[in-house]
Structure formats: C-alpha cells, structure tokens
C-alpha positions in Angstrom: 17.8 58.4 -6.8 17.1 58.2 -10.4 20.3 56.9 -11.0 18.9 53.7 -8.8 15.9 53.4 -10.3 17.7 52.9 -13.6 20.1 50.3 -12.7 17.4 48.5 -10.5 15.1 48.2 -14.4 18.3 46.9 -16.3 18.3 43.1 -16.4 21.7 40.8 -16.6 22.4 39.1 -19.8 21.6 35.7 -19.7 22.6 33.0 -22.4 18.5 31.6 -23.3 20.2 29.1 -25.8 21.9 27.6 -22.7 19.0 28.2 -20.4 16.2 27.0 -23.0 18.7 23.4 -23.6 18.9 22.8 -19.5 15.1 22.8 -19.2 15.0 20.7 -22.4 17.5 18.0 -20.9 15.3 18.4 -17.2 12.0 18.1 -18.8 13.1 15.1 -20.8 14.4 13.5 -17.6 11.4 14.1 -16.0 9.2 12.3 -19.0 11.5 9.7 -18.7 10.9 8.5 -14.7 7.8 9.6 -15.0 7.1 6.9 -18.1 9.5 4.9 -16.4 7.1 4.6 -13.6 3.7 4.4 -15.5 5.3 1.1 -17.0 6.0 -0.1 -13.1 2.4 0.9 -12.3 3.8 3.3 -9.7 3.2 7.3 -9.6 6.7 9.7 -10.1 7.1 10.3 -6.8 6.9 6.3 -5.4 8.9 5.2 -8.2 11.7 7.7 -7.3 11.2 6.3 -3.2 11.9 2.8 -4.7 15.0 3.9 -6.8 15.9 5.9 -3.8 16.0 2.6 -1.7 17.2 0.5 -3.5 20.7 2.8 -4.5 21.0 3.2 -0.5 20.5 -0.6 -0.3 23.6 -1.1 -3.0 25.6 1.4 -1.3 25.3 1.7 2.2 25.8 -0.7 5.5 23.3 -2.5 7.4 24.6 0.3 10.7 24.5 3.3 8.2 20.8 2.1 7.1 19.4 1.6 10.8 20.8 5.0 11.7 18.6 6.6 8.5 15.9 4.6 9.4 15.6 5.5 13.0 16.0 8.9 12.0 13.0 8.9 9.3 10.9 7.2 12.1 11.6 9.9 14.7 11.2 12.5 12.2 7.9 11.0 11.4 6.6 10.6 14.9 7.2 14.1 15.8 5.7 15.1 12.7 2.5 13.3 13.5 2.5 14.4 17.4 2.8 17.8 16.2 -0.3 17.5 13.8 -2.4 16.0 16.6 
C-alpha cells in the first residue's frame, strides 16, 4: 500500500526546454491570427471561419461543399429545436 502511494507521488520526466519552446511557437501563432484579424477588423474566432472557408473553397467540390453545408444546417436546426 505504501509502495503505491510512492509511485503514485513520483512525476515522469518531461523535457521543459521542449515543452516551454512548443508553447512559445503556439502562443506566437496565436498573436499572429489574432493581429492578423485586428488588421481585417474581424475578432480571432471570425477571421479563422473566413480562412476556414475560403481553404474549403480552394480545395473542395461544389457536391463535397453542399454535402458540408447541409450537414452544418441540420446540425444547426437541431441545435436550436433542442434549445427551445
């Protein structure tokens, strides 16, 4: 039982110069949309929606694009009948 307890406190080794650099490199993506988007007048989120569109736009068909589409909208309607 002790012999549990013991192992249980004992953390893994973890490499914090590698850890500490991968939050550097996502927080400085993050500044970057997010300035990105200030200079577009749009907030984070929006301006990732338009970047979101427009890739799909580049690289998907006008059948594979309806087929999203209708899925978002019946996602959205039972969303919204499930709120009311």
């Amino acid at each position: 039982m002790v012999f549990m307890e013991v192992s249980a406190c004992t953390s893994m080794k973890t490499n914090v110069y590698k850890e500490k650099r991968a939050w550097l490199l996502s927080h400085e993506a993050f500044l970057t949309l997010q300035e990105l988007a200030h200079q577009q007048g749009l907030q984070t989120a929006a301006f990732l929606e338009v970047i979101s569109r427009e890739l799909a736009r580049q690289r998907l068909s006008e059948e594979q694009r309806a087929k999203i589409k209708a899925e978002a909208e019946r996602i959205a309607a039972e969303r919204k009948d499930t709120a009311q």
